[in-house]
Residue, then its C-alpha position, 0 to 999 in steps of 0.5 A: x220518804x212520806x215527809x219528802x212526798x208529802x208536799x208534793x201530794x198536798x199542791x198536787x192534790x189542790x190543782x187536781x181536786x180544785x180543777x175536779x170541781x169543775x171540769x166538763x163531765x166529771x165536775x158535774x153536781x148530779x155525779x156523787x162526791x166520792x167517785x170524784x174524790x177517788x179519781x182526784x186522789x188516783x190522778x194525784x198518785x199517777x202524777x206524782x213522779x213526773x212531778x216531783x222535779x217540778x217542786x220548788x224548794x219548800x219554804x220555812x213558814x207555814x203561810x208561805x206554803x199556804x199560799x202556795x196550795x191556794x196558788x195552786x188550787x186558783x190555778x186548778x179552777x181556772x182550767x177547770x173554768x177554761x175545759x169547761x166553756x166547750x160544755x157551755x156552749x150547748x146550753x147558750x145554743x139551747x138559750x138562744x133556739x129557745x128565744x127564737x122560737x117562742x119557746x122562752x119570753x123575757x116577759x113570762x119566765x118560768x117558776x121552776x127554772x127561773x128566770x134565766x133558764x128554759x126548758x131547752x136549754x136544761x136539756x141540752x144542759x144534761x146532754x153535754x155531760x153525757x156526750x163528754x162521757x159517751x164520746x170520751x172528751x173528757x180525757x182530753x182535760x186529764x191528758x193535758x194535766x203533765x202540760x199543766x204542771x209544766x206551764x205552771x210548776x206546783x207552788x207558782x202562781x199563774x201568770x196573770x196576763x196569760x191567764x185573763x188572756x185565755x179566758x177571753x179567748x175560751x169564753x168567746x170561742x164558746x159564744x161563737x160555737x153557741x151561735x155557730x150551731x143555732x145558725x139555722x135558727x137565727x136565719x128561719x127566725x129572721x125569715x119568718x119575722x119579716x115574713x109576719x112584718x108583711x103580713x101584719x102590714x097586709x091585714x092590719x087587723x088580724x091578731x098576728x100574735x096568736x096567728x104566727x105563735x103557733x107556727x113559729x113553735x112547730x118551725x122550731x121544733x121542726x128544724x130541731x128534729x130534723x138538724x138536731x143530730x147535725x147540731x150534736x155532731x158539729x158540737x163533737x168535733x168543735x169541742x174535740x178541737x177546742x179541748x185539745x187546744x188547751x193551753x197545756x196541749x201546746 
């Protein structure tokens, strides 16, 4: 019985551990390793009986059932990749209001986040997490695996043409949910760049750097505060819809 099951157990396994790595919430680098690993394993036990229908016939060599669990865990980190874009797109938000506010500059980049980081977009970027574990969206993912096993059978090897077609889909839906959500932002910097353009024409000798600097953070932080809590409940809702969207939940 353990050498029938045995198979089974170890593509399962792949998939889930592989998908583990990087699904929103439970993928997350600050969560300890061991609570993750219990989860996969208890993940990988729950699935095994609705699965084990699915297994194809075991090969004879050992290379042929070693690509079949890299097969398998290619096709863990994939949906892993795709649950996660709805986590990524506060972050790409936080980018973007932190560029329009004068909170970030391509041409001061800050030592300790690096060059392609902002203080902003840290914060939002421990705060996508958290939401996934307060608001419970990361069961979505989990719900979606028995779908997962039934698009794409243990052993298989994901469609290619599929796959690339999902990720185009999931990564453009993220940017659009990203620039969706800083829209307030995107319209008050606009305003207030032509605003500092007529000013700037009306006394061309007034340092209009340092005059509409200060101004534009205190905007920034302004409509931060003020909308913050809408930003955050759109980007529930948005997530919810995009998570149950999966390719596995049709």
């Amino acid at each position: 019985m353990l050498l029938e099951w045995a198979p089974v157990f170890v593509l399962v396994l792949a998939r889930i551990g592989a998908m583990m790595a990087l699904l929103p919430g439970l993928g997350e680098g600050v969560i300890p390793s061991m609570p993750r690993i219990g989860l996969a394993l208890g993940l990988t036990v729950l699935m095994l009986p609705t699965v084990r229908p699915l297994m194809p016939p075991l090969p004879n060599a050992g290379l042929d059932l070693g690509l079949m669990v890299a097969s398998d865990v290619a096709t863990g980190l994939w949906f892993g990749w795709v649950a996660r874009q709805a986590a990524l797109a506060l972050p790409m938000m936080a980018q973007i209001i932190a560029y329009l506010t004068g909170l970030a500059s391509v041409l001061q980049p800050d030592p300790e986040l690096g060059p392609q980081a902002t203080a902003l977009s840290k914060l939002f970027e421990l705060v996508a997490p958290l939401l996934f574990l307060v608001t419970g969206l990361f069961q979505l993912p989990l719900l979606a695996l028995r779908g997962l096993f039934e698009i794409v059978p243990p052993g298989h090897v994901l469609p290619s043409a599929d796959g690339v077609q999902t990720v185009l889909a999931a990564a453009s839906a993220s940017l659009a949910l990203a620039v969706q959500l800083a829209t307030p932002f995107l319209v008050a910097g606009l305003v207030w760049q032509v605003a500092v353009g007529i000013l700037s024409r009306l006394v061309s000798r007034m340092q209009i750097y340092f005059v509409s600097m200060p101004g534009q953070l205190l905007a920034g932080f302004a409509i931060l505060i003020v909308a913050g809590e809408t930003i955050v409940l759109a980007w529930c809702d948005r997530a919810e819809t995009i998570l149950l969207n999966l390719p596995s939940s049709r």
